[in-house]
Residue, then its C-alpha position, 0 to 999 in steps of 0.5 A: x587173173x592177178x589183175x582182175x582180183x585187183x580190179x574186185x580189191x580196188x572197187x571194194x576199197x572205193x565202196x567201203x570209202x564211200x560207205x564210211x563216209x557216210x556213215x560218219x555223216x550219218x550217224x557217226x555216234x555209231x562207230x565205236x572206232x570213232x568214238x574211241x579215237x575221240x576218247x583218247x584224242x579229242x573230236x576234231x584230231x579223231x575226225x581228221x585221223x578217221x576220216x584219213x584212215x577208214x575213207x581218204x586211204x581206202x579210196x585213194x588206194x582202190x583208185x590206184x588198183x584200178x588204174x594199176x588195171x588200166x595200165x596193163 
């Protein structure tokens, strides 16, 4: 049961990597967290520390979850 939840957990956290990704491509005036980041710490740090946080982080950790899963 314990492995199935986080087989469901890994695969939300790829999903919500990808999907921020994106959006910062996309339209990343959108994301209030961003903008406030580049506020207070410049664009090229905020993007660096976005991008590590809300997409690296997400899909490393899903991908780890998944192969937590495979290892039994």
């Amino acid at each position: 049961m314990m492995s199935e939840i986080n087989s469901i957990i890994g695969v939300l956290a790829i999903i919500y990597g990808i999907y921020s990704y994106i959006q910062r491509k996309i339209a990343p005036e959108k994301i209030d967290k961003l903008q406030a980041l580049i506020e207070r710490n410049g664009e090229k740090m905020a993007n660096s520390i976005h991008l590590f946080g809300y997409t690296i982080l997400p899909i490393v950790a899903g991908l780890l979850l998944l192969f937590s899963r495979l290892r039994g």
